[in-house]
PDB file of the backbone (N, CA, C, O) and the ligand in Angstrom, with CONECT records:
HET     ZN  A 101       1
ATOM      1  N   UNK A   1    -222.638  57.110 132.776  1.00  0.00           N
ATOM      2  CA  UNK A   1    -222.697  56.498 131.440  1.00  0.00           C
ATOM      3  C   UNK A   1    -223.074  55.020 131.582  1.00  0.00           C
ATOM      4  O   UNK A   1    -222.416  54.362 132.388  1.00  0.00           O
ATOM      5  N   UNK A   2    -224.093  54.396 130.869  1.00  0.00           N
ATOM      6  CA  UNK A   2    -224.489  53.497 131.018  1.00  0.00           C
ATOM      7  C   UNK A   2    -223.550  52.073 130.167  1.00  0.00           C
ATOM      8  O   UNK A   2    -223.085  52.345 129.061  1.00  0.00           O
ATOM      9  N   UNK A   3    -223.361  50.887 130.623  1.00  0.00           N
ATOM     10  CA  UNK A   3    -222.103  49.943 130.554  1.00  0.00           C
ATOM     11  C   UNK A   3    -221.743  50.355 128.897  1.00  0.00           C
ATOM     12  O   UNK A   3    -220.758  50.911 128.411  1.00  0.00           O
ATOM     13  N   UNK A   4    -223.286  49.696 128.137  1.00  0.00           N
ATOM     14  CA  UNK A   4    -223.334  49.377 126.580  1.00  0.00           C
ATOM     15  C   UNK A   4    -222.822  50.764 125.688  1.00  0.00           C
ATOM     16  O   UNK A   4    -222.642  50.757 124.470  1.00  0.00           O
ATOM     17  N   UNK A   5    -222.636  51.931 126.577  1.00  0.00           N
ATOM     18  CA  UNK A   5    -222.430  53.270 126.107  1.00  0.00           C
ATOM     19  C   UNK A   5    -220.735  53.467 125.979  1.00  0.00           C
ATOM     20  O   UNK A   5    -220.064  53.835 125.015  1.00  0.00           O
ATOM     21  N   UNK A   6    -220.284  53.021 127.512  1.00  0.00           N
ATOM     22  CA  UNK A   6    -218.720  52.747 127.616  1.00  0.00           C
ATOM     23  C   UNK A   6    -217.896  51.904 126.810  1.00  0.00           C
ATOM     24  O   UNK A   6    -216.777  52.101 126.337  1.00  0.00           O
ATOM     25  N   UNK A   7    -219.045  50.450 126.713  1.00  0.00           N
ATOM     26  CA  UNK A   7    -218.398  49.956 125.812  1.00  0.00           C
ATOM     27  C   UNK A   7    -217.655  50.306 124.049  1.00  0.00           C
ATOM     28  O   UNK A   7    -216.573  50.232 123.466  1.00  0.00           O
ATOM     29  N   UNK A   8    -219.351  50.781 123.743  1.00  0.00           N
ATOM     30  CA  UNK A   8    -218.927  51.552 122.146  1.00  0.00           C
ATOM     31  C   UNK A   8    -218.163  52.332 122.503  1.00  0.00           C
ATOM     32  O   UNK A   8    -217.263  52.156 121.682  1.00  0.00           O
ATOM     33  N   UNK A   9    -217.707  53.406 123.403  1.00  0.00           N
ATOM     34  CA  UNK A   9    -216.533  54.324 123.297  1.00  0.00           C
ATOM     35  C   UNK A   9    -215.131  53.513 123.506  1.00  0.00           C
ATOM     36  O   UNK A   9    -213.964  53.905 123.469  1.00  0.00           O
ATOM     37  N   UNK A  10    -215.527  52.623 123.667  1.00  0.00           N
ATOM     38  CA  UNK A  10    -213.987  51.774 123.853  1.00  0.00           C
ATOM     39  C   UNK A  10    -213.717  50.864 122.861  1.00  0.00           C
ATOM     40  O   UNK A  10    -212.587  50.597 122.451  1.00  0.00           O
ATOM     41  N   UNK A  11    -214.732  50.395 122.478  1.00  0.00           N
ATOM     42  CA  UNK A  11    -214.662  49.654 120.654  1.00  0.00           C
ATOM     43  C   UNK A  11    -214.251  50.895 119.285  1.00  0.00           C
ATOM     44  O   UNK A  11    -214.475  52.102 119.384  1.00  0.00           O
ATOM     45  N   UNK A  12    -213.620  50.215 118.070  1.00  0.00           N
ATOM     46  CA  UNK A  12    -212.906  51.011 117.508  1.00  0.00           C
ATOM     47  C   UNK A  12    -214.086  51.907 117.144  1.00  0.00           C
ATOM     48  O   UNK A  12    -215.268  51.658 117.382  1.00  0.00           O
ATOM     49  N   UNK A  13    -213.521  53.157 116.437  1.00  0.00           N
ATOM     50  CA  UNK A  13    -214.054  54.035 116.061  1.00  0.00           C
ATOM     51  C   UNK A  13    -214.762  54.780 117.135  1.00  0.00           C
ATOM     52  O   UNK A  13    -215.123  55.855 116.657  1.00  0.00           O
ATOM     53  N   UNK A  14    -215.140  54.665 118.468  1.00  0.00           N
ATOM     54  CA  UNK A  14    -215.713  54.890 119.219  1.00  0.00           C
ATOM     55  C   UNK A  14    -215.210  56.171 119.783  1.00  0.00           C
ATOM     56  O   UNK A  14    -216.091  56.924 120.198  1.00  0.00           O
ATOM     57  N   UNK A  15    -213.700  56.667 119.907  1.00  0.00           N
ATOM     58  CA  UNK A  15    -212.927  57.538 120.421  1.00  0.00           C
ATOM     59  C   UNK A  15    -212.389  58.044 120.059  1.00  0.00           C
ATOM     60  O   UNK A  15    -211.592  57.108 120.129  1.00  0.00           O
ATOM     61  N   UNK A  16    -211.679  59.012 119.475  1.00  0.00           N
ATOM     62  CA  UNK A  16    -210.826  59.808 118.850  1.00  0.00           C
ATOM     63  C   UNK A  16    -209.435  59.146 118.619  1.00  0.00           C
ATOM     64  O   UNK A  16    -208.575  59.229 117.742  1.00  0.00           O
ATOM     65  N   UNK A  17    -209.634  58.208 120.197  1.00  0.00           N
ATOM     66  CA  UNK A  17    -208.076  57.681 119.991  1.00  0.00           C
ATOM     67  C   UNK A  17    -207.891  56.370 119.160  1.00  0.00           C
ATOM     68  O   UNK A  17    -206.801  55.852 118.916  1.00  0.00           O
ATOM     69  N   UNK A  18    -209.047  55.933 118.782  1.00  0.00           N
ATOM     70  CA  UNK A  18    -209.279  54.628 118.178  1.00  0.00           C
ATOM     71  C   UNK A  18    -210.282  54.556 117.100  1.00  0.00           C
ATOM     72  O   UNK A  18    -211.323  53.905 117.008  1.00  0.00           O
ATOM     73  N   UNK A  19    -209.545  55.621 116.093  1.00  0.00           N
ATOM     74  CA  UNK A  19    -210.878  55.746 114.930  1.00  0.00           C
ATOM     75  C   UNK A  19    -210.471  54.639 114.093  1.00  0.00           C
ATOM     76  O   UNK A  19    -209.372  54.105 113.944  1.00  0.00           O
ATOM     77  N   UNK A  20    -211.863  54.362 113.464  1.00  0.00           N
ATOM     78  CA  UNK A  20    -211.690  53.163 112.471  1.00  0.00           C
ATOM     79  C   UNK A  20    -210.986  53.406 111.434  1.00  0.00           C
ATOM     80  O   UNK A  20    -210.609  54.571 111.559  1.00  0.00           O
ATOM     81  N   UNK A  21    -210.451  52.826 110.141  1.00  0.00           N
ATOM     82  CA  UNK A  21    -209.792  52.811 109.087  1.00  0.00           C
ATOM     83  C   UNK A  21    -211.027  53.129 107.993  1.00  0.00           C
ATOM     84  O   UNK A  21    -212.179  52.760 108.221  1.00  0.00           O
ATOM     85  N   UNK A  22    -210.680  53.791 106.887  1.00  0.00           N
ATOM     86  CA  UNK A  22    -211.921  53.578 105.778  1.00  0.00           C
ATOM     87  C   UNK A  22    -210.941  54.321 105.108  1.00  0.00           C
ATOM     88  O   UNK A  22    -210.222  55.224 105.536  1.00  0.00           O
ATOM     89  N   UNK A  23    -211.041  53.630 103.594  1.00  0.00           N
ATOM     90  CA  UNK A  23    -210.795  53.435 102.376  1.00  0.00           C
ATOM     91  C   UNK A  23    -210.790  54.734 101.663  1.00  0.00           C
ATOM     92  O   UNK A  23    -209.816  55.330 101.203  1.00  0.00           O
ATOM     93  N   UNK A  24    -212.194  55.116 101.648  1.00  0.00           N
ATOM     94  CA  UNK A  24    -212.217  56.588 101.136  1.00  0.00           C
ATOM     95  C   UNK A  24    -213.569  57.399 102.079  1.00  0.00           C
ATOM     96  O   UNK A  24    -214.358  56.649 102.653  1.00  0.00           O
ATOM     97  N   UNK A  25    -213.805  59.181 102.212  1.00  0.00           N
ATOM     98  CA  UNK A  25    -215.039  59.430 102.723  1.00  0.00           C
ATOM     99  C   UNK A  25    -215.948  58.683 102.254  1.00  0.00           C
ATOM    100  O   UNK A  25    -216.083  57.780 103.080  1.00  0.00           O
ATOM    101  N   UNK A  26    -216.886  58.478 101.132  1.00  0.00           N
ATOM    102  CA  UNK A  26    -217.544  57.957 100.005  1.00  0.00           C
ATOM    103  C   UNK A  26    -218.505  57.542 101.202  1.00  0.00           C
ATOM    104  O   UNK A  26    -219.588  58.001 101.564  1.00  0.00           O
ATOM    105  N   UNK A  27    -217.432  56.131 101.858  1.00  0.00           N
ATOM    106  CA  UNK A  27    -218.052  55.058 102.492  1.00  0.00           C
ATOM    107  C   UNK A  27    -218.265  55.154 104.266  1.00  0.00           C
ATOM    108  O   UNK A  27    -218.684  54.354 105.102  1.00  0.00           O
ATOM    109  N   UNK A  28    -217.742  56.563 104.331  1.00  0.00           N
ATOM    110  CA  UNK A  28    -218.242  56.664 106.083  1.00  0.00           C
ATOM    111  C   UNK A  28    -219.572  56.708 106.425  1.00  0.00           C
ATOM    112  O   UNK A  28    -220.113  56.137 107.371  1.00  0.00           O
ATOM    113  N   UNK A  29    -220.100  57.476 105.534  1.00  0.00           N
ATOM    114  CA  UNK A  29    -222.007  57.516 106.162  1.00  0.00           C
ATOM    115  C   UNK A  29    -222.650  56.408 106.013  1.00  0.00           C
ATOM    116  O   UNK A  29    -223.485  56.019 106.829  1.00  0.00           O
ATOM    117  N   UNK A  30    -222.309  55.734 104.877  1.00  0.00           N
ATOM    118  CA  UNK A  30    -222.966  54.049 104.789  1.00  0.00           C
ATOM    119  C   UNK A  30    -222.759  53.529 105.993  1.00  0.00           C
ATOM    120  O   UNK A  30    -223.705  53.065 106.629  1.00  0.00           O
ATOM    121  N   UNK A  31    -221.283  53.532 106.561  1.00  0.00           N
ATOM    122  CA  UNK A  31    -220.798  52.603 107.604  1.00  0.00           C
ATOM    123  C   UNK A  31    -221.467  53.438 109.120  1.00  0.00           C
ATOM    124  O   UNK A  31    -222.049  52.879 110.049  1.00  0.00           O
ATOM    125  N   UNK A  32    -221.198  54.701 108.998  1.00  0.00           N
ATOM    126  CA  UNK A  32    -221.957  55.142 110.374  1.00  0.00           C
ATOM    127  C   UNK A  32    -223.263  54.746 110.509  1.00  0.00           C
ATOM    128  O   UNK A  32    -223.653  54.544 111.658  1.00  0.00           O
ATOM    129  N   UNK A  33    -224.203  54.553 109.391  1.00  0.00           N
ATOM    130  CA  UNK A  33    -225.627  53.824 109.633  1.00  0.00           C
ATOM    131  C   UNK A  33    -225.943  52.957 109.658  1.00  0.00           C
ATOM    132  O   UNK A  33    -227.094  52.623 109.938  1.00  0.00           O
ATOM    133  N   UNK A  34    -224.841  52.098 109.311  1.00  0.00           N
ATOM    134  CA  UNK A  34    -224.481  50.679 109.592  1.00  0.00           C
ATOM    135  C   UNK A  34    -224.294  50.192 110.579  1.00  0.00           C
ATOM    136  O   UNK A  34    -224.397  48.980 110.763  1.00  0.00           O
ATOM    137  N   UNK A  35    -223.816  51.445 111.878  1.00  0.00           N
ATOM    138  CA  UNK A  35    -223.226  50.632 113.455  1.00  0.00           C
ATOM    139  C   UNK A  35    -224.429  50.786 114.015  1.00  0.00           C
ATOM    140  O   UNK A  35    -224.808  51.946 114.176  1.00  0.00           O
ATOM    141  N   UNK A  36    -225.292  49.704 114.433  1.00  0.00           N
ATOM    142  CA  UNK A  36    -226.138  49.938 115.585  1.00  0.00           C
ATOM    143  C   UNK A  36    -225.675  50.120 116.419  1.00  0.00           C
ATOM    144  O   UNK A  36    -224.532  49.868 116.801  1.00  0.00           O
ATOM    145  N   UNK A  37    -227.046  50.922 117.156  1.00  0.00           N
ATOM    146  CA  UNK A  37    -226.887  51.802 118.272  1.00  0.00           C
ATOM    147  C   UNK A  37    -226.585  50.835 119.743  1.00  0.00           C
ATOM    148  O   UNK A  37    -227.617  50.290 120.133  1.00  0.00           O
ATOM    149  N   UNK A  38    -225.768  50.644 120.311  1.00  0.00           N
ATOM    150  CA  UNK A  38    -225.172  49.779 121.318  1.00  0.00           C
ATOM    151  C   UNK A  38    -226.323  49.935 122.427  1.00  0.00           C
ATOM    152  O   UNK A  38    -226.639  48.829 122.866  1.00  0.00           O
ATOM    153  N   UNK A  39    -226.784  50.621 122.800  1.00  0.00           N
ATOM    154  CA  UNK A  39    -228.267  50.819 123.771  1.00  0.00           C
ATOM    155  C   UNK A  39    -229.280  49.556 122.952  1.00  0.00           C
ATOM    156  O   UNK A  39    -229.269  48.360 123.242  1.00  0.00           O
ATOM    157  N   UNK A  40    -230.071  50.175 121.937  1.00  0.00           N
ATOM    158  CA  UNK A  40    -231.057  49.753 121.745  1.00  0.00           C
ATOM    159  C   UNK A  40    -230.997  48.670 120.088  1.00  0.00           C
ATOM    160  O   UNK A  40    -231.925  48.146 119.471  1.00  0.00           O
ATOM    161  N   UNK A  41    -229.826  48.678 119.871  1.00  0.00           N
ATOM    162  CA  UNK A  41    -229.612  48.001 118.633  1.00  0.00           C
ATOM    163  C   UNK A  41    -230.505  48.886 117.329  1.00  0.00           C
ATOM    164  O   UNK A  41    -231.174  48.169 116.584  1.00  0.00           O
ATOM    165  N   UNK A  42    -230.511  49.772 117.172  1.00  0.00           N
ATOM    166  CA  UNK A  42    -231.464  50.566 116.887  1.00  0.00           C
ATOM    167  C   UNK A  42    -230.721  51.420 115.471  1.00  0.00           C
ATOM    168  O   UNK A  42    -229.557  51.800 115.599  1.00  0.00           O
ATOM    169  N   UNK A  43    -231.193  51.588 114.631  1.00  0.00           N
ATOM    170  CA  UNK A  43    -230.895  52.564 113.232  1.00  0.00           C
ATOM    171  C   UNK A  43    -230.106  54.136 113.213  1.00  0.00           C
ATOM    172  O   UNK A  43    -230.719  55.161 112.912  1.00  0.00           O
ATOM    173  N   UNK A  44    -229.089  54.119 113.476  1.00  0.00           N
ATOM    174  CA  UNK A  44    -228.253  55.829 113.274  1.00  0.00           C
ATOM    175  C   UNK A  44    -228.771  56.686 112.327  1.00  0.00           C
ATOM    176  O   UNK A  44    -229.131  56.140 111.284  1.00  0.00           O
ATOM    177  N   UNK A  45    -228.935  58.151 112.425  1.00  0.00           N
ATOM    178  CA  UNK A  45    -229.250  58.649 111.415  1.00  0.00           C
ATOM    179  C   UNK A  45    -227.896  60.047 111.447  1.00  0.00           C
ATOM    180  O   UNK A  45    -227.836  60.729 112.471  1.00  0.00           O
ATOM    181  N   UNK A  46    -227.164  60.267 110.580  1.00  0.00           N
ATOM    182  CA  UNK A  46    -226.204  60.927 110.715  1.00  0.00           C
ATOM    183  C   UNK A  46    -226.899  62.281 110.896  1.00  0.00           C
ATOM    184  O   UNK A  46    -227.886  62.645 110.257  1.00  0.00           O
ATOM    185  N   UNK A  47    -226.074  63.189 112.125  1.00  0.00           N
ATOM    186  CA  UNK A  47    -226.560  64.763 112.393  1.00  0.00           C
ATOM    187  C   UNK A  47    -225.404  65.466 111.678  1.00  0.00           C
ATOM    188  O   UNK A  47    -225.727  66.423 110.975  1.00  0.00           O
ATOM    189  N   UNK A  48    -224.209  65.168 111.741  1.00  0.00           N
ATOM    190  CA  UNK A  48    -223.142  66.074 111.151  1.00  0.00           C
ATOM    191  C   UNK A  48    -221.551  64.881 110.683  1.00  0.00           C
ATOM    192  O   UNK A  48    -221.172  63.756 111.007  1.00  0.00           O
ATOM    193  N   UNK A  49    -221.186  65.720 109.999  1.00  0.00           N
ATOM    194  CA  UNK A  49    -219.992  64.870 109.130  1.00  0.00           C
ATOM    195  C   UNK A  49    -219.099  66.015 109.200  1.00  0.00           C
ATOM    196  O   UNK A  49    -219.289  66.962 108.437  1.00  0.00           O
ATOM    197  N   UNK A  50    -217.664  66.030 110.458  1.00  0.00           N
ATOM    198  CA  UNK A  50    -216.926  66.890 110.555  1.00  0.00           C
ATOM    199  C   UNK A  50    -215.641  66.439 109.829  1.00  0.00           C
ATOM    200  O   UNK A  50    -215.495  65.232 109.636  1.00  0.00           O
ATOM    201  N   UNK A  51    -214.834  67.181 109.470  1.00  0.00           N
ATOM    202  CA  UNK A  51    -213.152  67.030 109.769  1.00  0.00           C
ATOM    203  C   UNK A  51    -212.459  67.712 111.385  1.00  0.00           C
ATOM    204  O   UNK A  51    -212.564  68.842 111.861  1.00  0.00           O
ATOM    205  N   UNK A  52    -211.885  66.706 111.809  1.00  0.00           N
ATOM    206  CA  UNK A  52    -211.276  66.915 113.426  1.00  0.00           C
ATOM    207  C   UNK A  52    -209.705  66.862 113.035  1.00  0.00           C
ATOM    208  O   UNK A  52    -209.156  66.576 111.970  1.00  0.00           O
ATOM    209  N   UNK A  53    -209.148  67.275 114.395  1.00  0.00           N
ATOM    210  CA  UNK A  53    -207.476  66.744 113.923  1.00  0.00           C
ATOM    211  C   UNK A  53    -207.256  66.469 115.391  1.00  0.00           C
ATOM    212  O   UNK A  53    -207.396  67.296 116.292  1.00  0.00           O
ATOM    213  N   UNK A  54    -206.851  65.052 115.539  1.00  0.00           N
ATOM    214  CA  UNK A  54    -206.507  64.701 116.956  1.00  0.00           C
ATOM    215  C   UNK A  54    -205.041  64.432 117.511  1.00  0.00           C
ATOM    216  O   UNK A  54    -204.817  63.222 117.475  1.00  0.00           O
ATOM    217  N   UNK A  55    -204.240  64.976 117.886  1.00  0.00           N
ATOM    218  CA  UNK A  55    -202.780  64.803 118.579  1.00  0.00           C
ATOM    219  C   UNK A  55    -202.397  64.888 117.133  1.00  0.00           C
ATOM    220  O   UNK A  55    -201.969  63.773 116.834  1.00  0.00           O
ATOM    221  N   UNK A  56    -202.344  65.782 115.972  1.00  0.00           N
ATOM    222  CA  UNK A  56    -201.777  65.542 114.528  1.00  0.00           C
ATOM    223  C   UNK A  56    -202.477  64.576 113.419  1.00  0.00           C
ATOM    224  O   UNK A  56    -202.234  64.823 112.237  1.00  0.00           O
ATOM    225  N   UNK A  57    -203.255  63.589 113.714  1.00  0.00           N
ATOM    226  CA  UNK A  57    -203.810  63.057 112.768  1.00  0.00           C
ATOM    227  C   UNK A  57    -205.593  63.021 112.686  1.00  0.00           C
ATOM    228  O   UNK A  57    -206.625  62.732 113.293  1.00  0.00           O
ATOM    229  N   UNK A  58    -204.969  63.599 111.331  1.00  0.00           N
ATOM    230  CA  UNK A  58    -206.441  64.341 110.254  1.00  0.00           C
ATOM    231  C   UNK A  58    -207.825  62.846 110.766  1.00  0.00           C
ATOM    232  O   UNK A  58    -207.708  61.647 110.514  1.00  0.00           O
ATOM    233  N   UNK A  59    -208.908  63.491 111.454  1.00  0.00           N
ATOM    234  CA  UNK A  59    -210.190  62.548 111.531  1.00  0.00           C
ATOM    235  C   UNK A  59    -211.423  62.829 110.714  1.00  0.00           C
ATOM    236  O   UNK A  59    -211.614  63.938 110.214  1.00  0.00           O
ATOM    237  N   UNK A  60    -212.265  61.812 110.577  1.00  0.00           N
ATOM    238  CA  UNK A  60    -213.507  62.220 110.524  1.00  0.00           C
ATOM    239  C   UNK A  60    -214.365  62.221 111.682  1.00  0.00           C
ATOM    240  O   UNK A  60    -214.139  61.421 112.589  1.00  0.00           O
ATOM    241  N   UNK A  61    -215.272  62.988 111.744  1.00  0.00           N
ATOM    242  CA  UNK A  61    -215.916  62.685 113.037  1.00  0.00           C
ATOM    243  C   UNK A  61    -217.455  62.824 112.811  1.00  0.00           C
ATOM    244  O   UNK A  61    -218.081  63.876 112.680  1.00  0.00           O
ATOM    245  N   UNK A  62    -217.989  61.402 112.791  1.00  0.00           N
ATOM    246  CA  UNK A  62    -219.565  61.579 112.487  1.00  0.00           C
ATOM    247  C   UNK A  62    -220.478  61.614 113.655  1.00  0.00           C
ATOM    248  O   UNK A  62    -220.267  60.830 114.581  1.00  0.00           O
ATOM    249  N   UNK A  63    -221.539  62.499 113.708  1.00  0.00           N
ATOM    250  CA  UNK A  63    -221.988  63.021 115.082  1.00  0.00           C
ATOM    251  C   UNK A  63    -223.723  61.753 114.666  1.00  0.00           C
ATOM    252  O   UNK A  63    -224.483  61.759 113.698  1.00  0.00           O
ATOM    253  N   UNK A  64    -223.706  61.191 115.476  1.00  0.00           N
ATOM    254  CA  UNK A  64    -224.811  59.972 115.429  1.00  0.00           C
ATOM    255  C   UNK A  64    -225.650  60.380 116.612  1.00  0.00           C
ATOM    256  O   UNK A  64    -225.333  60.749 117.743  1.00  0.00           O
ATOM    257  N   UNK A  65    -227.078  60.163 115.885  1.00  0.00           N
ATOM    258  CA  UNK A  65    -228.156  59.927 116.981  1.00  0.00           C
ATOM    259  C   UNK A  65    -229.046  58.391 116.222  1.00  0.00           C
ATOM    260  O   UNK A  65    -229.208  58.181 115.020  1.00  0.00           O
ATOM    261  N   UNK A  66    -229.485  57.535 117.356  1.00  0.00           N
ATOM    262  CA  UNK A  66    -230.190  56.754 117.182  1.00  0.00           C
ATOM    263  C   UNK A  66    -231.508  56.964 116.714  1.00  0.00           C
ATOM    264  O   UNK A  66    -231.993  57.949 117.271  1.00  0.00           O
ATOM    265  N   UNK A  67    -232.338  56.387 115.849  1.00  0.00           N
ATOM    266  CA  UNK A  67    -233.829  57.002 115.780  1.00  0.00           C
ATOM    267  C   UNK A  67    -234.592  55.896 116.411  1.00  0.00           C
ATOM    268  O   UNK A  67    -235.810  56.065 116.358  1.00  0.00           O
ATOM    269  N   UNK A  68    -234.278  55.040 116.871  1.00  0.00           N
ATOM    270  CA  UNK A  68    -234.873  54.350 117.668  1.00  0.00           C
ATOM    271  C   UNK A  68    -235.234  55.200 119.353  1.00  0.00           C
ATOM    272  O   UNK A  68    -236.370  55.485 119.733  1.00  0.00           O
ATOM    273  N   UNK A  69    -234.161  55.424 120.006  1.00  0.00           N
ATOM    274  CA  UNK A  69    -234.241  55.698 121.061  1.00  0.00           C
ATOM    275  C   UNK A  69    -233.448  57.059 121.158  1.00  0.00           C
ATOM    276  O   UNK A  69    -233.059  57.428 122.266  1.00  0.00           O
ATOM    277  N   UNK A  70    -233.307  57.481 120.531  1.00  0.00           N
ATOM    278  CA  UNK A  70    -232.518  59.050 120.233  1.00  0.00           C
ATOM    279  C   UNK A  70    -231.559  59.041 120.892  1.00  0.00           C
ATOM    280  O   UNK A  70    -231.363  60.256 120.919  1.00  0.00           O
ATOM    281  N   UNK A  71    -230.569  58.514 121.619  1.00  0.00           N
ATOM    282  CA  UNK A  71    -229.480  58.348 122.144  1.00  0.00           C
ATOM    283  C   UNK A  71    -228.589  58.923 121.072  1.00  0.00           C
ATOM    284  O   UNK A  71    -228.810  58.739 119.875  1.00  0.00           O
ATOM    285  N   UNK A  72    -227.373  59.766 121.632  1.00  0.00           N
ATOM    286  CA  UNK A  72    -226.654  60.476 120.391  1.00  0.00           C
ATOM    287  C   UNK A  72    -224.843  60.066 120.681  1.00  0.00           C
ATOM    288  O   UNK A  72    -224.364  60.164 121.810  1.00  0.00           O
ATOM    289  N   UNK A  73    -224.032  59.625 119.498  1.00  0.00           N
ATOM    290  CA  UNK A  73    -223.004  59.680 120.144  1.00  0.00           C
ATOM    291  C   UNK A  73    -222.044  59.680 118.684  1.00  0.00           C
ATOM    292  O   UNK A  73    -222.546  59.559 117.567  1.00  0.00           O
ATOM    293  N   UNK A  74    -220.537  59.844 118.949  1.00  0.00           N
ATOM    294  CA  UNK A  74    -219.734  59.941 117.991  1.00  0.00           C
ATOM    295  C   UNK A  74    -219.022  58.901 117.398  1.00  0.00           C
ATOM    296  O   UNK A  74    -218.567  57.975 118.070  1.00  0.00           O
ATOM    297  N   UNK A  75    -218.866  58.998 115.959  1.00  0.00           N
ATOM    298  CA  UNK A  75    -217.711  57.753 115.173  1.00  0.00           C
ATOM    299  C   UNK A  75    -216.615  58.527 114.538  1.00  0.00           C
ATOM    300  O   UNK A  75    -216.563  59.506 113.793  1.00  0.00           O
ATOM    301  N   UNK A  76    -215.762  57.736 115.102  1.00  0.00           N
ATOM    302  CA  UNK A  76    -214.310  58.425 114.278  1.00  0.00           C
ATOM    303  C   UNK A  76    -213.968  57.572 113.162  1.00  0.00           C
ATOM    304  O   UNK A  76    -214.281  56.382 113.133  1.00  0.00           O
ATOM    305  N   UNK A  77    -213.273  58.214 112.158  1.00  0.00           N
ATOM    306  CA  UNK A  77    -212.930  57.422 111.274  1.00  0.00           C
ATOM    307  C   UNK A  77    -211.472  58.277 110.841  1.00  0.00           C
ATOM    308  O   UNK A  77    -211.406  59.502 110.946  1.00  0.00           O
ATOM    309  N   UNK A  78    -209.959  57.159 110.181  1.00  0.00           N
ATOM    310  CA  UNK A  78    -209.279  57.957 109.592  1.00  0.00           C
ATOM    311  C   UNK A  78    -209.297  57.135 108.255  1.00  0.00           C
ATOM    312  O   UNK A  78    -209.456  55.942 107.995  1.00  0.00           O
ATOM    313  N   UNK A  79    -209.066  58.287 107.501  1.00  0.00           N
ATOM    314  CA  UNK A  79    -208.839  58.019 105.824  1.00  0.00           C
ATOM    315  C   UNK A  79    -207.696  57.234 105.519  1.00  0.00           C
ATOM    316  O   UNK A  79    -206.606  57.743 105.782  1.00  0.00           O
ATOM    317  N   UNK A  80    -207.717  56.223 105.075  1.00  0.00           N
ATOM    318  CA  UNK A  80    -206.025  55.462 104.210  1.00  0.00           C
ATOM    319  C   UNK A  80    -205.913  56.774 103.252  1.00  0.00           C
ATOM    320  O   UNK A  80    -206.700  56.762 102.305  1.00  0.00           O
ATOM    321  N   UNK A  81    -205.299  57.579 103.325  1.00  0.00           N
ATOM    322  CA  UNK A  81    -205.043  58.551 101.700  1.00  0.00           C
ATOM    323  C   UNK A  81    -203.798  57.783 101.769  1.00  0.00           C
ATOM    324  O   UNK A  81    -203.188  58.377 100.880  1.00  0.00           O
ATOM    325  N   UNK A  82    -202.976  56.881 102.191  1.00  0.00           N
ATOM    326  CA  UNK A  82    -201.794  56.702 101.833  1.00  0.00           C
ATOM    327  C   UNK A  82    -202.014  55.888 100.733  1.00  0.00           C
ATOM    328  O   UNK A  82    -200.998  55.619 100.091  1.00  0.00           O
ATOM    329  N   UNK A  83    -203.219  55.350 100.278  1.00  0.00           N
ATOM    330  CA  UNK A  83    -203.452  54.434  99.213  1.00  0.00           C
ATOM    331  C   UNK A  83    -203.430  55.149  98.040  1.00  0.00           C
ATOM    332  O   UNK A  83    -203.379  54.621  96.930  1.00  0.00           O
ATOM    333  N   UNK A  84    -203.472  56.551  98.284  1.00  0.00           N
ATOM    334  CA  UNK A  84    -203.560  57.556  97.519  1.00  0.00           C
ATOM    335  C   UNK A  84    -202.217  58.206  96.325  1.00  0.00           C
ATOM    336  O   UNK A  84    -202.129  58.615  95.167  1.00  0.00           O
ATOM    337  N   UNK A  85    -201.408  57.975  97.442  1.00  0.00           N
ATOM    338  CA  UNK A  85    -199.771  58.489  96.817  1.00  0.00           C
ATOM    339  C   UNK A  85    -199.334  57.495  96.286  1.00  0.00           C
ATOM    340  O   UNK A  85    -198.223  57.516  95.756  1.00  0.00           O
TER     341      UNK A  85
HETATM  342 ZN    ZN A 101    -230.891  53.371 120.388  1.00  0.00          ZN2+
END
């Protein structure tokens, strides 16, 4: 795995174990095409928009490929629904 690759898996959202916070779904695909691609600084184009469940807590998991350099990799995100109740 190349450094800039390790890094994004270790910056938030990057890992299952360190998904980002977001407000509501609404705003995950904006924000997944929003993270350049850590290789090539390059434009995401979302391939898939899952629900995951990791050690008990409910994820999103957006499956990213770059269209710059097609490099493909994942963003986690968890929902505040507690803003909800
Ligand atoms: Zn790229």
């Amino acid at each position: 795995m190349r450094d800039q690759e390790r890094l994004f898996a270790l910056s938030p959202g990057g890992d299952a174990a360190r998904p980002l916070k977001a407000a509501s779904a609404a705003v995950l695909e904006v924000r997944a095409r929003q993270t350049p691609c850590p290789l090539c600084a390059g434009e995401h184009e979302l391939l898939e928009h899952a629900a995951v469940t990791h050690e008990g807590v409910r994820l999103r998991k957006l499956s990213l490929r770059c269209r710059r350099c097609g490099s493909e990799r994942s963003l986690y995100f968890q929902l505040e629904e507690r803003l909800l109740s």
